[in-house]
C-alpha positions in Angstrom: 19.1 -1.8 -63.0 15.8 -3.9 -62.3 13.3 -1.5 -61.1 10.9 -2.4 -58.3 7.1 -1.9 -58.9 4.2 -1.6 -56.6 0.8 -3.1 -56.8 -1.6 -1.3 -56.4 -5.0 -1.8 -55.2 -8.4 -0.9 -57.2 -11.5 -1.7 -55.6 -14.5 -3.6 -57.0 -17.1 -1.5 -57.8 -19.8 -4.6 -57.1 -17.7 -5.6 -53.5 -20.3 -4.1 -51.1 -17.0 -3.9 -48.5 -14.9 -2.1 -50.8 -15.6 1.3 -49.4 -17.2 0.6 -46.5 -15.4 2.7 -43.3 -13.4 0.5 -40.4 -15.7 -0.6 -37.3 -15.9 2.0 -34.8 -16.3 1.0 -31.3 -20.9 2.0 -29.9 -21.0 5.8 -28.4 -21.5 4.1 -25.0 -18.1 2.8 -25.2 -16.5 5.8 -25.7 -18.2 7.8 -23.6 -16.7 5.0 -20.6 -13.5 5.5 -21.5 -13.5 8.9 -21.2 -15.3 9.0 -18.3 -12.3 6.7 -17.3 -9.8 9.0 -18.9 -11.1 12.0 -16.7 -11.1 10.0 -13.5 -7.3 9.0 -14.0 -6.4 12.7 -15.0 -8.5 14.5 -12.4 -6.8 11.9 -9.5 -3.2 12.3 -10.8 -3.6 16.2 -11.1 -4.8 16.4 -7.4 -1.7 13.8 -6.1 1.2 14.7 -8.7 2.3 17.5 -7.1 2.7 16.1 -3.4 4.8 13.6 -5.1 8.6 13.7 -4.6 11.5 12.0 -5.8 14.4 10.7 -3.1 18.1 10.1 -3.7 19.8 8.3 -1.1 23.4 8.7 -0.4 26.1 6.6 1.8 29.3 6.6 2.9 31.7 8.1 5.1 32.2 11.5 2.8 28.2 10.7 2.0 29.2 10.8 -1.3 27.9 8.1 -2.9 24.4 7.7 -4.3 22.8 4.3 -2.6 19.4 4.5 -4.6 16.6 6.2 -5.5 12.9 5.7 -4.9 9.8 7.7 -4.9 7.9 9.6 -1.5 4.7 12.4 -0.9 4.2 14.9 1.3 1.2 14.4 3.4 1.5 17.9 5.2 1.9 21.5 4.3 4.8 21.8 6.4 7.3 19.0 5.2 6.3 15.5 6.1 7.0 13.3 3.4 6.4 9.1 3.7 8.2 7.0 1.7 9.4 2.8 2.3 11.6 2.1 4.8 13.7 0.1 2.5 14.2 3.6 0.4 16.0 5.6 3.2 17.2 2.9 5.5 21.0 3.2 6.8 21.0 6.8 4.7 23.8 9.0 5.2 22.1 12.3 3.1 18.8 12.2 1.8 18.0 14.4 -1.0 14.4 15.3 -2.0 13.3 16.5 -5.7 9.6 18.2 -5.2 7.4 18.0 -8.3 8.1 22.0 -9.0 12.0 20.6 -9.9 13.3 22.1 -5.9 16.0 20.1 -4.6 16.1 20.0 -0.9 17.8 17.9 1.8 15.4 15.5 3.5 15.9 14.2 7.6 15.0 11.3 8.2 12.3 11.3 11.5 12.0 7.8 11.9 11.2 4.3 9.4 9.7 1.8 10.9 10.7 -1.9 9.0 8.0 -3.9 10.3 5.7 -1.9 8.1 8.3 -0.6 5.7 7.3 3.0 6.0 9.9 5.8 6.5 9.4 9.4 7.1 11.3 12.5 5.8 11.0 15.9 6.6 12.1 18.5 4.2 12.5 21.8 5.3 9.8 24.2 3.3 6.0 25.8 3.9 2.7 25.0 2.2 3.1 22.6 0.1 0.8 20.7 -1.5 0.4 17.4 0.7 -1.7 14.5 -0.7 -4.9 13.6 1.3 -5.3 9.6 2.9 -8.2 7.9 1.6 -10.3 4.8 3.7 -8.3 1.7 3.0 -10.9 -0.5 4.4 -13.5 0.7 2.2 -11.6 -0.8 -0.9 -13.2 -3.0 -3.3 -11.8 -5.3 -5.3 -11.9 -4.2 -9.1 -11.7 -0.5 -8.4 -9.2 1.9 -10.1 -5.7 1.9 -8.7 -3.2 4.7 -9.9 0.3 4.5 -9.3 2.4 7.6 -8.9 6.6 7.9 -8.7 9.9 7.7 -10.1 10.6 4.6 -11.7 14.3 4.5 -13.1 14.5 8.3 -12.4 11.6 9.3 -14.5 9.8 11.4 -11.9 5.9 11.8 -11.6 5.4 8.4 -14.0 1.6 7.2 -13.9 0.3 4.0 -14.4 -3.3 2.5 -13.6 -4.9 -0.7 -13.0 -7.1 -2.2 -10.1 -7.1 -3.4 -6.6 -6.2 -7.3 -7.2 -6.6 -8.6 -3.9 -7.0 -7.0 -0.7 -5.5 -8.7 3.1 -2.4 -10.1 1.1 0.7 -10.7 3.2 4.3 -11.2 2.2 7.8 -10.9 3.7 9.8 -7.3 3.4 13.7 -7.3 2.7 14.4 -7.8 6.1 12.3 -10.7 6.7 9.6 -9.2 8.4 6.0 -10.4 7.3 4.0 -7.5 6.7 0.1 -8.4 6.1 -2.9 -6.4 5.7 -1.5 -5.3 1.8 -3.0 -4.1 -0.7 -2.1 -6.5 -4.2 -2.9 -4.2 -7.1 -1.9 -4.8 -11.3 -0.4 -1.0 -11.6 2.7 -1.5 -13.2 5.6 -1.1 -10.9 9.1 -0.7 -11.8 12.4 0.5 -9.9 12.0 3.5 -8.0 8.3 3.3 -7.3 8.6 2.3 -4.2 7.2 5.0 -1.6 5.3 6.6 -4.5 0.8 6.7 -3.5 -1.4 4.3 -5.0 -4.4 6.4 -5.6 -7.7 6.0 -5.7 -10.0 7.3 -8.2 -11.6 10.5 -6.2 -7.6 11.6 -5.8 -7.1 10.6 -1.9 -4.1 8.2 -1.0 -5.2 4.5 -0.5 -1.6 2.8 0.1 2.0 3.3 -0.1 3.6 1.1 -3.3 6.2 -1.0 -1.9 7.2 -4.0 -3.7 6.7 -5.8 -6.9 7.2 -9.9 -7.6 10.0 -10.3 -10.2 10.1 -12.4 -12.9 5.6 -12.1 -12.6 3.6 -9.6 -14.3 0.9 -7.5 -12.9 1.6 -8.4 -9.3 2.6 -5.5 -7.0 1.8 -4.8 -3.3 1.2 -1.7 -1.5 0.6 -0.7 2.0 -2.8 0.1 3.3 -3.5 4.2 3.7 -5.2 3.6 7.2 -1.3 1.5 8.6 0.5 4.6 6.9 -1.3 6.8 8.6 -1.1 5.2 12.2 2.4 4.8 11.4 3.4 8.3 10.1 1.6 9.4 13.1 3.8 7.4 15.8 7.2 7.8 13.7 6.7 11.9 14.1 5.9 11.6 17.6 8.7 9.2 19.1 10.8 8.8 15.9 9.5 4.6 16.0 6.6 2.6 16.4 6.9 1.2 19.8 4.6 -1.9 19.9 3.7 -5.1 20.8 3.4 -8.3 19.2 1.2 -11.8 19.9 3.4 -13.9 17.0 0.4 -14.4 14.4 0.3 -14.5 11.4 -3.2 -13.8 9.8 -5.1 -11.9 7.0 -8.6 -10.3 7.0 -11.6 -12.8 6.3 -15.5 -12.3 6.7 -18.2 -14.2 8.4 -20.8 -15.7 7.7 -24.3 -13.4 8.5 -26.0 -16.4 9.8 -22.9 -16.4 12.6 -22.9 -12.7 12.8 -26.4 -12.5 13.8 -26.1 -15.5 16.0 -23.7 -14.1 18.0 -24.5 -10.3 17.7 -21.2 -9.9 16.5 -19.7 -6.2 16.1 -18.7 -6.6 12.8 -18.7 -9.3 9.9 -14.9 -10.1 9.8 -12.0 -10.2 11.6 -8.4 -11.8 11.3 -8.3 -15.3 10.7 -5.1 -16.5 12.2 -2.9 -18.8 9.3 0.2 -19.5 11.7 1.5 -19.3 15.2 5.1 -18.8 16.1 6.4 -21.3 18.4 6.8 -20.2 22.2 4.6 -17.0 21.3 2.3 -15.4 23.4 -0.2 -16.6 20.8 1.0 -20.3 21.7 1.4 -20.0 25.0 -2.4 -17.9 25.2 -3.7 -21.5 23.5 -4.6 -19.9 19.8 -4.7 -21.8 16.9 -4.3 -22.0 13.1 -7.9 -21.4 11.9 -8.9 -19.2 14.4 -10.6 -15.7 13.7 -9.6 -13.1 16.5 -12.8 -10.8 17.0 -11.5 -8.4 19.4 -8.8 -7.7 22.3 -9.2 -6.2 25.3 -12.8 -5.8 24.2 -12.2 -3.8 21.5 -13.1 -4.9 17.8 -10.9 -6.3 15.5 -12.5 -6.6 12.3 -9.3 -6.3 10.3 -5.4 -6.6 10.3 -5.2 -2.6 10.5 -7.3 -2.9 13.9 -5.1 -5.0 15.7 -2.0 -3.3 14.4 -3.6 -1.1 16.3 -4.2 -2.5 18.7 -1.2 -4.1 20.1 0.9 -1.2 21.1 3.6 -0.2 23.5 1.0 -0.4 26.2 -0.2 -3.5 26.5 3.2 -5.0 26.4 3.2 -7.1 29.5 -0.7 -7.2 30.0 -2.4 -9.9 30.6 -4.9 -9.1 27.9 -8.6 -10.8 26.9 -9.0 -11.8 23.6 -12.0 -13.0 21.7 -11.2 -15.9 18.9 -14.0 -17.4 16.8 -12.9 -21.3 17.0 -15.4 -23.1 14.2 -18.6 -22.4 15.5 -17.9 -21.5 18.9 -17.1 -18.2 20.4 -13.7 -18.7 22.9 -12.2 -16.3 25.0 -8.8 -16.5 26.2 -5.7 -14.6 28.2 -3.1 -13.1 26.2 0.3 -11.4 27.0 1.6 -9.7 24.2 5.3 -8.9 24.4 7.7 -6.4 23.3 8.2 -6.6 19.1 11.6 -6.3 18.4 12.6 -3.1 16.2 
């Protein structure tokens, strides 16, 4: 039988490289990373355990499991948010807390528009996640993603904001806008799950990821959730209004700012109008930057989400639109969104 035989390797006692050890990365370098490494930790030790996993069931003997996704309790008391796409049409709802409970979730209201959903469970003092500033995100900071992907519950992965002000359609068509774009890896089962800033507070619900791409995944904005969980546990849905634009958050320039005295240095520049809208009909166009309504600011697409609710449906309602150069004010009458 042939035998097999090894080199072996013998050194040169003159090679000056023979012995010398592998490059190892400056202190500085590694002191970053595990500055880095706390920050992560630290944020996903705070959130973790306000994170919950949700099975969805359908069916007329509720029987049969529809899907999973992820969802965090935001109060002591019960109130968990998830996507609206999660728990939509449920028959039961089942929710897994972080401390392995099993519990049955109710479904208080979801609103699709924003895809956000809430579920009450019924238990005491439990550890609810805190909502960070959404509009004080920058670009390039630490993103952490928490949830179930494919039914392994309280999965982490990190990355950073992407883009901020994105806007894309939801499953039922709707064009959501004000989103947060962010490189954490998402998978199946994320969705409803916090995206987490670095200082552990809540700075938007995950909610979709762009299939066959890499790296791009979208989550809602923690200041919408918040305005939206707050109307879902008061009337069950988000009554509003709507003016039929479509628009994303962009700044202005100082020199216009000053010029003007404006209140802040961006608003929502409008990038289409829906035909017969009351934005149409009100005389806006593509292009145009809307600065406030009924005198109050708009410096963002969270503001006039705010903005246009259930009262104002109806109202003939001022609105102040940066056209170019030129300040314009115009009459709007924003009518009823349909649910």
């Amino acid at each position: 039988m042939a035998q097999l035989q090894y080199s072996s390797f013998s050194p040169n006692p003159n090679d000056s490289t023979a012995h010398s050890p592998p490059d190892v990365p400056p202190q500085a370098d590694i002191d970053l990373l595990d500055a880095y490494s706390r920050a992560v930790s630290a944020a996903v030790e705070t959130v973790a355990p306000s994170v919950v996993n949700i099975e969805v069931f359908q069916g007329s003997d509720s029987a049969r499991r529809a899907g999973s996704g992820s969802g965090f309790i935001f109060t002591p008391d019960g109130f968990v948010l998830t996507n609206s796409h999660v728990v939509h049409g449920a028959v039961r709802i089942a929710v897994t807390t972080a401390d392995g409970r099993r519990l049955r979730g109710f479904l208080i209201g979801d609103d699709p528009h924003t895809d956000l959903a809430v579920v009450r469970i019924d238990a005491e003092n439990l550890p609810a996640a805190q909502f960070g500033d959404s509009t004080q995100l920058k670009v390039g900071q630490v993103a952490i993603a928490i949830g179930s992907p494919l039914g392994f519950q309280a999965s982490v992965t990190a990355g950073v904001v992407s883009a901020l002000a994105r806007s894309f359609r939801s499953g039922s068509g709707r064009l959501i806008d004000g989103v947060i774009q962010t490189d954490a890896a998402l998978n199946p089962g994320n969705s409803g799950g916090p995206l987490v800033a670095s200082n552990g507070k809540v700075i938007g619900v995950n909610t979709a990821v762009i299939l066959p791409a890499q790296g791009i995944c979208f989550a809602i904005s923690s200041n919408t959730a918040e305005f939206v969980a707050s109307r879902l546990i008061r009337d069950g849905k988000v009554h509003r209004s709507y003016i039929g634009v479509s628009g994303q958050d962009v700044p202005i320039s100082r020199r216009i700012v000053q010029f003007y005295k404006l209140d802040a240095p961006s608003g929502v520049g409008i990038v289409a109008i829906e035909p017969e809208s009351p934005a149409d009909e009100a005389g806006l166009q593509s292009g145009d930057i809307i600065l406030a309504l009924d005198r109050q600011r708009v410096s963002g697409i969270d503001d006039l989400h705010r903005l246009l609710t259930e009262e104002r449906i109806g109202k003939h309602t001022g609105i102040r639109v940066l056209r170019q150069h030129d300040l314009t004010e115009l009459l709007i009458t924003p009518a009823a969104a349909l649910q």
